[in-house]
mmCIF entry with sequence, helices, sheets and N, C-alpha, C, O atoms, coordinates in Angstrom:
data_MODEL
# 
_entry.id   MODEL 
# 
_entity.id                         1 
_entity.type                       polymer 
_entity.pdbx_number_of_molecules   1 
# 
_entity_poly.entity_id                      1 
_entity_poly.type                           'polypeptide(L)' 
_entity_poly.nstd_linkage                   no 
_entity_poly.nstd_monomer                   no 
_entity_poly.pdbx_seq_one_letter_code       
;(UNK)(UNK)(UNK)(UNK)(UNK)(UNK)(UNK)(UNK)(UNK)(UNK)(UNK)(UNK)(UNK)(UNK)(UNK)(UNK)
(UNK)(UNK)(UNK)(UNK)(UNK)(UNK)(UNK)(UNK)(UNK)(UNK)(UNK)(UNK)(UNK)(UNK)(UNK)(UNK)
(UNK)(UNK)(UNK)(UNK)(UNK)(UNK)(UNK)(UNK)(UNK)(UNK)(UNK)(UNK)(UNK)(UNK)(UNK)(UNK)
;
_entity_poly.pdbx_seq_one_letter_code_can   XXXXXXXXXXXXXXXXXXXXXXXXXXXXXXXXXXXXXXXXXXXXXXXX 
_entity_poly.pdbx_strand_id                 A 
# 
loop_
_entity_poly_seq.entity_id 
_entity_poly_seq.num 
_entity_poly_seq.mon_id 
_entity_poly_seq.hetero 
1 1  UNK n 
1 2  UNK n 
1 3  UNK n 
1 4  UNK n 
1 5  UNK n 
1 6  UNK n 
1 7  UNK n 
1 8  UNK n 
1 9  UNK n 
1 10 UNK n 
1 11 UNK n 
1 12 UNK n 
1 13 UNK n 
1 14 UNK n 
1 15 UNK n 
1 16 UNK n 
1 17 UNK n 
1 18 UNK n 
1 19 UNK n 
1 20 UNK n 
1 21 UNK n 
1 22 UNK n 
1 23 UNK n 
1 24 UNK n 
1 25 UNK n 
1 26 UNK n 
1 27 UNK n 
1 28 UNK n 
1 29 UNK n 
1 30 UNK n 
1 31 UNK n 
1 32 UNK n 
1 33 UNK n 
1 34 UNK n 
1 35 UNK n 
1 36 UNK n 
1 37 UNK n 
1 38 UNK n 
1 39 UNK n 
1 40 UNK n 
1 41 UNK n 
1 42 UNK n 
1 43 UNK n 
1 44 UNK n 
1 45 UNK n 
1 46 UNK n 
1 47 UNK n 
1 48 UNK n 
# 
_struct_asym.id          A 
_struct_asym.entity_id   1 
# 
loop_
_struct_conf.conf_type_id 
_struct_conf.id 
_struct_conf.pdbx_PDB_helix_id 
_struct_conf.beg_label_comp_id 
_struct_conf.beg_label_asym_id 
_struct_conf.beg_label_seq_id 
_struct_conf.pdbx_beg_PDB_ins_code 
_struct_conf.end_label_comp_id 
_struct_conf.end_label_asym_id 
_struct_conf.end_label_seq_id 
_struct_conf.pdbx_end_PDB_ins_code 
_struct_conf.beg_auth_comp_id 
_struct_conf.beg_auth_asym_id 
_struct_conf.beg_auth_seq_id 
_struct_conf.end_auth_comp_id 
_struct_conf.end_auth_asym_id 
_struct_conf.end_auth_seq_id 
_struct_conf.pdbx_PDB_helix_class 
_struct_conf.details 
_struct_conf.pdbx_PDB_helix_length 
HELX_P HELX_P1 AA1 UNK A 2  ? UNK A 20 ? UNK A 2  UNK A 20 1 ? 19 
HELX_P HELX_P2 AA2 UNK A 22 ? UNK A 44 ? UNK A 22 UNK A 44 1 ? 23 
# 
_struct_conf_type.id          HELX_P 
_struct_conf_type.criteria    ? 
_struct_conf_type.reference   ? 
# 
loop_
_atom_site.group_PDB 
_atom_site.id 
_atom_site.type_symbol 
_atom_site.label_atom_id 
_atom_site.label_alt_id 
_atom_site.label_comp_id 
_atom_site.label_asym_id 
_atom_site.label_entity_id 
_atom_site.label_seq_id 
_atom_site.pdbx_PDB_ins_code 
_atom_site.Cartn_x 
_atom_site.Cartn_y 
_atom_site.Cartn_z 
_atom_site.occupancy 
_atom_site.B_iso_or_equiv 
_atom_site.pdbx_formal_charge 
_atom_site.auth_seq_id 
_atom_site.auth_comp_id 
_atom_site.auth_asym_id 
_atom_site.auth_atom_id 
_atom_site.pdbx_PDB_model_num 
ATOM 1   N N  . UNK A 1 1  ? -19.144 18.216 -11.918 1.00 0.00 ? 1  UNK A N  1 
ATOM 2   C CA . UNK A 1 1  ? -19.402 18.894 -10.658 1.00 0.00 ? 1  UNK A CA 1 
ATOM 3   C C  . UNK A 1 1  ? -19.151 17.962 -9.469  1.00 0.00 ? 1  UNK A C  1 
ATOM 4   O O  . UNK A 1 1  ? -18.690 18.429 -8.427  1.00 0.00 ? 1  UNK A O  1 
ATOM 5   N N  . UNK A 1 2  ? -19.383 16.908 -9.566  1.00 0.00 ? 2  UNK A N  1 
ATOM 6   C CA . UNK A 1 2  ? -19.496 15.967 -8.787  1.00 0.00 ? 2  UNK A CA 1 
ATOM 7   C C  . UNK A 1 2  ? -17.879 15.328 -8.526  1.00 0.00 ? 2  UNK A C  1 
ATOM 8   O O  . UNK A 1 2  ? -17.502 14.732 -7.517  1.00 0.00 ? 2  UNK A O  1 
ATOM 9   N N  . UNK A 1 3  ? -17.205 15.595 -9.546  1.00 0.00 ? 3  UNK A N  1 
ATOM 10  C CA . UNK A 1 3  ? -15.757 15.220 -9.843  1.00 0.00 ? 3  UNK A CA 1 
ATOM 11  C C  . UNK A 1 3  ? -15.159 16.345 -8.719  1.00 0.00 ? 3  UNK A C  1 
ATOM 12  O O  . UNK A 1 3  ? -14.413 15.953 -7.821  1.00 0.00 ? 3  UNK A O  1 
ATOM 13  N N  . UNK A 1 4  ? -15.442 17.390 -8.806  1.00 0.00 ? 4  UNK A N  1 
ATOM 14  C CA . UNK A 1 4  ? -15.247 18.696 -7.984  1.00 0.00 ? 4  UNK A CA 1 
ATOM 15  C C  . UNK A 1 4  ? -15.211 18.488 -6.343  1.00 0.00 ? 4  UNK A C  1 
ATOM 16  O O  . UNK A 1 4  ? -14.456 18.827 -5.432  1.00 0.00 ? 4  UNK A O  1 
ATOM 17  N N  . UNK A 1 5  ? -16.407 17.767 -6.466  1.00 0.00 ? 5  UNK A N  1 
ATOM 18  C CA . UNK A 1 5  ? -16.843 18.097 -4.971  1.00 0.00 ? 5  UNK A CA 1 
ATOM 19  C C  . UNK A 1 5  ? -16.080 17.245 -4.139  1.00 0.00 ? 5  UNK A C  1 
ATOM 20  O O  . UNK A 1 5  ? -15.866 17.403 -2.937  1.00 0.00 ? 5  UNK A O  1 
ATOM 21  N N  . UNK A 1 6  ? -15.583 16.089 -5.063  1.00 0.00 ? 6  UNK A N  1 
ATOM 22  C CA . UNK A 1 6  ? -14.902 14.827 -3.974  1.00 0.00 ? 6  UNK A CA 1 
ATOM 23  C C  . UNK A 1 6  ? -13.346 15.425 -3.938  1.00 0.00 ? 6  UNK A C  1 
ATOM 24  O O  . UNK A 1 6  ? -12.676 15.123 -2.951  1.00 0.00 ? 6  UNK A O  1 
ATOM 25  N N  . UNK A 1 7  ? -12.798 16.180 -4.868  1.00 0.00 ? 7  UNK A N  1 
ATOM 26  C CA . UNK A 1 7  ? -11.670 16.998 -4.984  1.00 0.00 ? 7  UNK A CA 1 
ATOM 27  C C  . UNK A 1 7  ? -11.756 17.245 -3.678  1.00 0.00 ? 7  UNK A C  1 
ATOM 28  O O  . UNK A 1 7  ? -11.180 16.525 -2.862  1.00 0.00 ? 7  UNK A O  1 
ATOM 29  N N  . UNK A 1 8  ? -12.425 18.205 -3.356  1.00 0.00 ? 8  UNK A N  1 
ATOM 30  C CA . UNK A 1 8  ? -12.658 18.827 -2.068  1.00 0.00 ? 8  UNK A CA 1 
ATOM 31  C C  . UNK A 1 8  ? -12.889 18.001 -0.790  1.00 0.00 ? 8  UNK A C  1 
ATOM 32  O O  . UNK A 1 8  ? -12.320 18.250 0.273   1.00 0.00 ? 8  UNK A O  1 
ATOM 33  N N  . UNK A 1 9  ? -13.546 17.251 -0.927  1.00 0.00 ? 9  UNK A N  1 
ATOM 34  C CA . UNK A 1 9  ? -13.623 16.791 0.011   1.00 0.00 ? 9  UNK A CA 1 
ATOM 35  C C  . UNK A 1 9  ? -12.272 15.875 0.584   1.00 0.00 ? 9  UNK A C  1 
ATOM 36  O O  . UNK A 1 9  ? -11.881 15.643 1.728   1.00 0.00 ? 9  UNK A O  1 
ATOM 37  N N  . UNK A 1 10 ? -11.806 15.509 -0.642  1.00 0.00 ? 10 UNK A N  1 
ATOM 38  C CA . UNK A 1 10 ? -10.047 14.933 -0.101  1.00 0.00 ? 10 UNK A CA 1 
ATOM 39  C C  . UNK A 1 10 ? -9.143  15.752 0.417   1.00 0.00 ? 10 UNK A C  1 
ATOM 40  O O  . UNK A 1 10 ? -8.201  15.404 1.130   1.00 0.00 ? 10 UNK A O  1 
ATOM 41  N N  . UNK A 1 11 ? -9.451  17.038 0.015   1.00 0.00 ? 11 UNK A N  1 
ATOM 42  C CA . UNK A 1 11 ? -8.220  18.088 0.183   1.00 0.00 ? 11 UNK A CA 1 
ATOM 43  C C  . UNK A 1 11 ? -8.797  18.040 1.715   1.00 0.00 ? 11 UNK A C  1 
ATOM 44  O O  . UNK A 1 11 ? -8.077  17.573 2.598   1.00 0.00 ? 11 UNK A O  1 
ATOM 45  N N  . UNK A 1 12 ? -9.719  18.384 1.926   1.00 0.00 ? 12 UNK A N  1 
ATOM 46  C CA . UNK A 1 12 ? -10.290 19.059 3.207   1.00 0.00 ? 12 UNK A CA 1 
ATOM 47  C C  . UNK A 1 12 ? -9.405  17.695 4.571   1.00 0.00 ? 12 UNK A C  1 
ATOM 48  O O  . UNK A 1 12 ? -8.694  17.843 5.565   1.00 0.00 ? 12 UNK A O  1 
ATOM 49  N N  . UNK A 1 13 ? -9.962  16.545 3.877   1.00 0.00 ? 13 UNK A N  1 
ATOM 50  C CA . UNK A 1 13 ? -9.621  15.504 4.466   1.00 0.00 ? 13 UNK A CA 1 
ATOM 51  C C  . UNK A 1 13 ? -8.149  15.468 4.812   1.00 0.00 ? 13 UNK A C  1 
ATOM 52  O O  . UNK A 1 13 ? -7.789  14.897 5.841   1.00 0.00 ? 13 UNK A O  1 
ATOM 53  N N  . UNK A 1 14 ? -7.357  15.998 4.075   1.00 0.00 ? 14 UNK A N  1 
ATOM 54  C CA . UNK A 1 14 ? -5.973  16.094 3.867   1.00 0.00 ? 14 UNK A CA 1 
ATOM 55  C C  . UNK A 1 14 ? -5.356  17.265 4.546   1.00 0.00 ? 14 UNK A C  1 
ATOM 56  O O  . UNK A 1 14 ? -4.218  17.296 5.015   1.00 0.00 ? 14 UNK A O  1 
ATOM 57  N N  . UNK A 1 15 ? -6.166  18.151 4.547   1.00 0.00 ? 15 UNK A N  1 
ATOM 58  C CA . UNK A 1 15 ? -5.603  19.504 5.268   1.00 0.00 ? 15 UNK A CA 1 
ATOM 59  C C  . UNK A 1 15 ? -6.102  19.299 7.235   1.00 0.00 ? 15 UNK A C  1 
ATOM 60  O O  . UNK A 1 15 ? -5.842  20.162 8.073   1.00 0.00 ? 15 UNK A O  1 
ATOM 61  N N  . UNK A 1 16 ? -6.852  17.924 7.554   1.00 0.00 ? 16 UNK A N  1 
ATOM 62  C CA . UNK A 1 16 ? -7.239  17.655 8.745   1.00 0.00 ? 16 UNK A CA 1 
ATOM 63  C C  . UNK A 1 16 ? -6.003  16.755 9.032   1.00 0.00 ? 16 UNK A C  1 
ATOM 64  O O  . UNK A 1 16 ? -5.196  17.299 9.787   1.00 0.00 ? 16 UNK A O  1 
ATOM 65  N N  . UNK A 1 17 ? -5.778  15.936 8.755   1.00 0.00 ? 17 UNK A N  1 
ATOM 66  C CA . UNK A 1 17 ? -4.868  14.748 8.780   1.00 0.00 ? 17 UNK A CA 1 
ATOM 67  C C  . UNK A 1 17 ? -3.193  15.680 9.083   1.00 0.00 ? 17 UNK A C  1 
ATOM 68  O O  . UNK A 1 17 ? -2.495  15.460 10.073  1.00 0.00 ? 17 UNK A O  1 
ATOM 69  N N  . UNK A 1 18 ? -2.813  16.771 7.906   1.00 0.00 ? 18 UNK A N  1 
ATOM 70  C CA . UNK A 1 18 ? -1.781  17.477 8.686   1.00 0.00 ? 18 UNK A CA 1 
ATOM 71  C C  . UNK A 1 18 ? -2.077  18.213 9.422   1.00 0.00 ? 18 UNK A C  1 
ATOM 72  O O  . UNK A 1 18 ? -0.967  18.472 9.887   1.00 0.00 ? 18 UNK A O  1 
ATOM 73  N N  . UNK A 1 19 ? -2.990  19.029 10.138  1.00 0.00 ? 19 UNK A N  1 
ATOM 74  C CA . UNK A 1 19 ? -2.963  19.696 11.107  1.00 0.00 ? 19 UNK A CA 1 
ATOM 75  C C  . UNK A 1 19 ? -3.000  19.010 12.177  1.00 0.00 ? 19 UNK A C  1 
ATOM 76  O O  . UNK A 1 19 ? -2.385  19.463 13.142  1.00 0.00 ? 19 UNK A O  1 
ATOM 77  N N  . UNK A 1 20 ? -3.600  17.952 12.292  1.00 0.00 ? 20 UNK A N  1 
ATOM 78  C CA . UNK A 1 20 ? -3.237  17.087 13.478  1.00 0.00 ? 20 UNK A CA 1 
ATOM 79  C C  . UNK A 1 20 ? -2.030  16.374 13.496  1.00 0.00 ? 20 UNK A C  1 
ATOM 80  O O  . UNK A 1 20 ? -1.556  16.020 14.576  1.00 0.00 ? 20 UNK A O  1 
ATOM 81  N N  . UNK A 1 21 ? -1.382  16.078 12.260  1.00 0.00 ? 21 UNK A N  1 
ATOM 82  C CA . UNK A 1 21 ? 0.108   15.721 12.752  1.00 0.00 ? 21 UNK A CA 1 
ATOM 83  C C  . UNK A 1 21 ? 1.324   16.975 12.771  1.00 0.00 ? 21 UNK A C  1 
ATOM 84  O O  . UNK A 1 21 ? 2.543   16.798 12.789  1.00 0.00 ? 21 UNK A O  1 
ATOM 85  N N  . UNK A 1 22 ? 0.636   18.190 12.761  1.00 0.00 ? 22 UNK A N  1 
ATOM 86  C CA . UNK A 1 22 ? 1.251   19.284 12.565  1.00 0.00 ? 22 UNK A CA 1 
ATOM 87  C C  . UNK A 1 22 ? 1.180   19.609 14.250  1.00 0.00 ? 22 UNK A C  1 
ATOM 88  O O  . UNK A 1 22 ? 2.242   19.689 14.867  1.00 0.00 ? 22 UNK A O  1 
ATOM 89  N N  . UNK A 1 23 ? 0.377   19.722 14.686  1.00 0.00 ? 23 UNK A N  1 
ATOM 90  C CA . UNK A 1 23 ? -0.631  19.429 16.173  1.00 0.00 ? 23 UNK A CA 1 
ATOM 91  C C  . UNK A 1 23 ? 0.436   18.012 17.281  1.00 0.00 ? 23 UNK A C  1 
ATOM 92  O O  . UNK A 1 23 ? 0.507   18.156 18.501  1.00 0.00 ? 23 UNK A O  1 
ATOM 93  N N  . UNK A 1 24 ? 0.893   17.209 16.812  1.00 0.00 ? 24 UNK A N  1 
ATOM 94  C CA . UNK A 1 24 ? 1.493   16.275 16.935  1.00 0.00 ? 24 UNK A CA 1 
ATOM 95  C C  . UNK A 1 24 ? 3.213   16.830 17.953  1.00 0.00 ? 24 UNK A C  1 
ATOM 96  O O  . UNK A 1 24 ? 3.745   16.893 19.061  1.00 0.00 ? 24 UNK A O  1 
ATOM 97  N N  . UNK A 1 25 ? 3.395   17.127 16.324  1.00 0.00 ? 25 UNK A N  1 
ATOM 98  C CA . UNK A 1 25 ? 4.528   17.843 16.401  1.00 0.00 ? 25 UNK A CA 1 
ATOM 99  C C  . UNK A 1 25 ? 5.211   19.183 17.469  1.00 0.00 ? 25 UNK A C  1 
ATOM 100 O O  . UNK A 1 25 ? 6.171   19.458 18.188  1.00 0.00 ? 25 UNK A O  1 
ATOM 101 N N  . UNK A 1 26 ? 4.031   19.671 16.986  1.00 0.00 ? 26 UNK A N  1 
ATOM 102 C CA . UNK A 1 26 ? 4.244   21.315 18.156  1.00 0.00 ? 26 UNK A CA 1 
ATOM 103 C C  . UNK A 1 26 ? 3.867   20.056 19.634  1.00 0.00 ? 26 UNK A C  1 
ATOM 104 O O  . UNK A 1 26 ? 4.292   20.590 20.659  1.00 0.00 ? 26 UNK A O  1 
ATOM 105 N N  . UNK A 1 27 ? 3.639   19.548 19.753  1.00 0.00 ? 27 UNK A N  1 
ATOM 106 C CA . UNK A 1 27 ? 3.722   18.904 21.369  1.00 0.00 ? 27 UNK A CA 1 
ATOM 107 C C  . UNK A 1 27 ? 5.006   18.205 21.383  1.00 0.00 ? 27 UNK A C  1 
ATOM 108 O O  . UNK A 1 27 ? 5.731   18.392 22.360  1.00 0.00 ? 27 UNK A O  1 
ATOM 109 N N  . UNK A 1 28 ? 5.378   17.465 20.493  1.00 0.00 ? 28 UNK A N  1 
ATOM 110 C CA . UNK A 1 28 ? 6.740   17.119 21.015  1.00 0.00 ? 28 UNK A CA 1 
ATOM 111 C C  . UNK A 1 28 ? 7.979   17.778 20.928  1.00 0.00 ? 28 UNK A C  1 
ATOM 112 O O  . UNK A 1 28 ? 9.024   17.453 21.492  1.00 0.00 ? 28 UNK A O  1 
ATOM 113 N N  . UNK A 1 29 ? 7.730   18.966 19.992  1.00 0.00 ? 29 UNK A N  1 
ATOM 114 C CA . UNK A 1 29 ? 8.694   19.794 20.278  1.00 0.00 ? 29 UNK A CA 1 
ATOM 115 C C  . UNK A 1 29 ? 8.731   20.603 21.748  1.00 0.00 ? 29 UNK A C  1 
ATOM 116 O O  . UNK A 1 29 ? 9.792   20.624 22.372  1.00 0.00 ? 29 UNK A O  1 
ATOM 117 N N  . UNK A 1 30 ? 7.716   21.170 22.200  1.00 0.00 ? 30 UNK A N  1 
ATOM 118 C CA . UNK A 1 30 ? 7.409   21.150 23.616  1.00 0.00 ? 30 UNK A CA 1 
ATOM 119 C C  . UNK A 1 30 ? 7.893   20.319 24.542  1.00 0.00 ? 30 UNK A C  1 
ATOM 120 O O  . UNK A 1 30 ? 8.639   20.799 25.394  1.00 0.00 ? 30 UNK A O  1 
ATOM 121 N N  . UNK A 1 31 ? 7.570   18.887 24.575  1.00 0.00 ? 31 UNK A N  1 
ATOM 122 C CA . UNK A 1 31 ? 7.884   18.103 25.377  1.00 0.00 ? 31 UNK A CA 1 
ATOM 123 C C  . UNK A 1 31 ? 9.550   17.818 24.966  1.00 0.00 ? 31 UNK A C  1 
ATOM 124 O O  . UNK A 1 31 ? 10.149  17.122 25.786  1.00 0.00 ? 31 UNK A O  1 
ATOM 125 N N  . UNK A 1 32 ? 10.167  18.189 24.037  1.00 0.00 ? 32 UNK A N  1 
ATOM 126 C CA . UNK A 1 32 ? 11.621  18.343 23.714  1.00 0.00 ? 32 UNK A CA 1 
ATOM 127 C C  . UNK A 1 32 ? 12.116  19.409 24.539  1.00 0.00 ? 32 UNK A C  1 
ATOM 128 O O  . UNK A 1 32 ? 12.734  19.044 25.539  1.00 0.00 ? 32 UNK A O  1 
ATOM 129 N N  . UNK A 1 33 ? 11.947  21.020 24.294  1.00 0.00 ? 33 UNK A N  1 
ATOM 130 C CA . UNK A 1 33 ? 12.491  21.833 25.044  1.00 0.00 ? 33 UNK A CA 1 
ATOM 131 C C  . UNK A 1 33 ? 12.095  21.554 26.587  1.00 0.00 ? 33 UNK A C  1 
ATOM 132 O O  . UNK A 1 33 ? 13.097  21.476 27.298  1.00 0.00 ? 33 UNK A O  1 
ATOM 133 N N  . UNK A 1 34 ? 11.198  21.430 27.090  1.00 0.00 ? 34 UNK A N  1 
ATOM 134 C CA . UNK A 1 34 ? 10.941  20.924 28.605  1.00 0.00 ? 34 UNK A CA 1 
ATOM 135 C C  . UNK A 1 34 ? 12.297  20.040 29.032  1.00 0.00 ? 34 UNK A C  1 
ATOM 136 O O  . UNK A 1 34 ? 12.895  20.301 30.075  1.00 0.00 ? 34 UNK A O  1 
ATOM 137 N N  . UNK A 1 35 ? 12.799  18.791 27.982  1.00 0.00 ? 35 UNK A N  1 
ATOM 138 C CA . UNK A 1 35 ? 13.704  17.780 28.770  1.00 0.00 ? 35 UNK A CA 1 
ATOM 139 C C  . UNK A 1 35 ? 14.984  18.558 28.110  1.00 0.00 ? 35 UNK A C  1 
ATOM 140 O O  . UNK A 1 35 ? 15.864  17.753 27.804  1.00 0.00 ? 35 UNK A O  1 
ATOM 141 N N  . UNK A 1 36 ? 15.274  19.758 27.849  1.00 0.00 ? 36 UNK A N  1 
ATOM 142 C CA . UNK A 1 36 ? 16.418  20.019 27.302  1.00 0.00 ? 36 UNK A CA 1 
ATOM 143 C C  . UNK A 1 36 ? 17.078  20.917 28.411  1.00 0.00 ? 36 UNK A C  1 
ATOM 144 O O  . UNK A 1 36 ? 18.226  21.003 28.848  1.00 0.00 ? 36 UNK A O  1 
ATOM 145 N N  . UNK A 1 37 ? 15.014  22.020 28.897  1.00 0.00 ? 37 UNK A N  1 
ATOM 146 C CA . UNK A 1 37 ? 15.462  22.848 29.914  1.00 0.00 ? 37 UNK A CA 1 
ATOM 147 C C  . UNK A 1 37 ? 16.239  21.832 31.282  1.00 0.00 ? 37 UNK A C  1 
ATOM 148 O O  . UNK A 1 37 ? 17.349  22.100 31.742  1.00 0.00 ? 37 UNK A O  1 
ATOM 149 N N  . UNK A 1 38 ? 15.480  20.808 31.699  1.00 0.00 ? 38 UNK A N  1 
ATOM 150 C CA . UNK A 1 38 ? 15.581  19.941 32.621  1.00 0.00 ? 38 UNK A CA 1 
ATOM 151 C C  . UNK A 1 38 ? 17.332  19.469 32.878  1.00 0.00 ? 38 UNK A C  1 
ATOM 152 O O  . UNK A 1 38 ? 18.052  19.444 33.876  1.00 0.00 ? 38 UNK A O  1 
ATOM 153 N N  . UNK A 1 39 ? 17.539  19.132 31.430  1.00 0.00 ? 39 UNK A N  1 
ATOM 154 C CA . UNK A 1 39 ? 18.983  18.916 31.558  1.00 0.00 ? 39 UNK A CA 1 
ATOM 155 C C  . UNK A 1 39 ? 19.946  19.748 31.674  1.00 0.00 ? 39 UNK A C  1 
ATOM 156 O O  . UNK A 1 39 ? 21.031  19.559 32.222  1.00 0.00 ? 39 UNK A O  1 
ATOM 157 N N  . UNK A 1 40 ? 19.468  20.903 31.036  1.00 0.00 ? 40 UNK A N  1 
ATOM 158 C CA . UNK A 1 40 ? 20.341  21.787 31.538  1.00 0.00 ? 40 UNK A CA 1 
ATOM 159 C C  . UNK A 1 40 ? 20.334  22.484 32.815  1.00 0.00 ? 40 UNK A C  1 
ATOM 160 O O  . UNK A 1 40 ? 21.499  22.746 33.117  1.00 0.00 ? 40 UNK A O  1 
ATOM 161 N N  . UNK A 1 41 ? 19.485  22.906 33.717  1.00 0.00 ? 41 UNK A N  1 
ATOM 162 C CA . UNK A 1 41 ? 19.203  22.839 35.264  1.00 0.00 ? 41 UNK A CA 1 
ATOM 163 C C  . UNK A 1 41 ? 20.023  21.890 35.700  1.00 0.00 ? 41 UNK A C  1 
ATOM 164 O O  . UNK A 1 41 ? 20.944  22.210 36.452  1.00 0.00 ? 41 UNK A O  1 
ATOM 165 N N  . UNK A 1 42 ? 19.826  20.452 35.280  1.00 0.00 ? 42 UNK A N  1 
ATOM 166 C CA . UNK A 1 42 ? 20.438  19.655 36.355  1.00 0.00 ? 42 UNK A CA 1 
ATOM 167 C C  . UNK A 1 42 ? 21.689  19.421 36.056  1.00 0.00 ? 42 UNK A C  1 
ATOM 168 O O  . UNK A 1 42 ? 22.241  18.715 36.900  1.00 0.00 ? 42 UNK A O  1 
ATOM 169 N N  . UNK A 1 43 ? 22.504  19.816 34.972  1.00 0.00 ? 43 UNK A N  1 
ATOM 170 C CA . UNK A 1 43 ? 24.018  20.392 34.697  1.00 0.00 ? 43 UNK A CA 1 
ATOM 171 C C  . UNK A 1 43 ? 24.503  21.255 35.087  1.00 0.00 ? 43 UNK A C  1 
ATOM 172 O O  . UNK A 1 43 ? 25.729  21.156 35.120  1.00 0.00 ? 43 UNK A O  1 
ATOM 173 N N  . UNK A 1 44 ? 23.925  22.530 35.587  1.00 0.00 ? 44 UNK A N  1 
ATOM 174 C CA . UNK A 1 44 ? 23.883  23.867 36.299  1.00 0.00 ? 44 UNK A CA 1 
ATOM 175 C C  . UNK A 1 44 ? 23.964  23.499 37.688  1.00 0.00 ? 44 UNK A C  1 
ATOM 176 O O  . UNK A 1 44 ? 24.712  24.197 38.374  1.00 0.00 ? 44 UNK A O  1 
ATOM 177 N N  . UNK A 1 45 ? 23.288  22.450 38.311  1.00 0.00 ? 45 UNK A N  1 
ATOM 178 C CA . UNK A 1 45 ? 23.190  22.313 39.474  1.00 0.00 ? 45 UNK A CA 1 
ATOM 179 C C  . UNK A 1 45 ? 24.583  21.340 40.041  1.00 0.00 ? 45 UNK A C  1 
ATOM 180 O O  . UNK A 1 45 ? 25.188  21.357 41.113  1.00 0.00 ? 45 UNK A O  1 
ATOM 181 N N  . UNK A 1 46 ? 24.731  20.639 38.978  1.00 0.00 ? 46 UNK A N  1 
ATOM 182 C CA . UNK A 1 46 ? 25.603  19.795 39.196  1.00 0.00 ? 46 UNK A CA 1 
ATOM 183 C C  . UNK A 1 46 ? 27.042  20.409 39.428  1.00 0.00 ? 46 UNK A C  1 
ATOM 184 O O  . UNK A 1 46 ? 27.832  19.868 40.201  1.00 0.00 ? 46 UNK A O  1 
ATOM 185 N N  . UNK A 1 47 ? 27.387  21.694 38.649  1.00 0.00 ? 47 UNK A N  1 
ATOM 186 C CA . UNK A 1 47 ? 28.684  22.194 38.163  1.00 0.00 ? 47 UNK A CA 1 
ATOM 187 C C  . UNK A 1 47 ? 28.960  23.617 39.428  1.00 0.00 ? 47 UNK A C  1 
ATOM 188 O O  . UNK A 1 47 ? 30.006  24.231 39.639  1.00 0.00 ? 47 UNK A O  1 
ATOM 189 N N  . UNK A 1 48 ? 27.568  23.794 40.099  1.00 0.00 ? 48 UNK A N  1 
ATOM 190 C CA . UNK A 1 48 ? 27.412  24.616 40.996  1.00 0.00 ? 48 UNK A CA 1 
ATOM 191 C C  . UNK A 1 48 ? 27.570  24.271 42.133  1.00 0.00 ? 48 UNK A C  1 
ATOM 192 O O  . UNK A 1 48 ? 27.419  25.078 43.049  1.00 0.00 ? 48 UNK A O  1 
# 
């Protein structure tokens, strides 16, 4: 039972650890499209 419980408690531990680098991720993909929109504006502006 006790074998059980630490099971769990790693998984749990493990399912925190990727959601925060999952959490990570969705921000720099964000902060990716932001400098993609940016460049493309200032290619638009440039060609205009």
């Amino acid at each position: 039972m006790e074998e059980n419980e630490a099971r769990f408690v790693k998984l749990e531990q493990s399912d925190k650890e990727k959601a925060e680098l999952i959490a990570e991720l969705n921000c720099d993909v964000g902060k990716i499209k932001q400098e993609q929109i940016a460049i493309h504006v200032s290619v638009q502006d440039k060609t205009s």
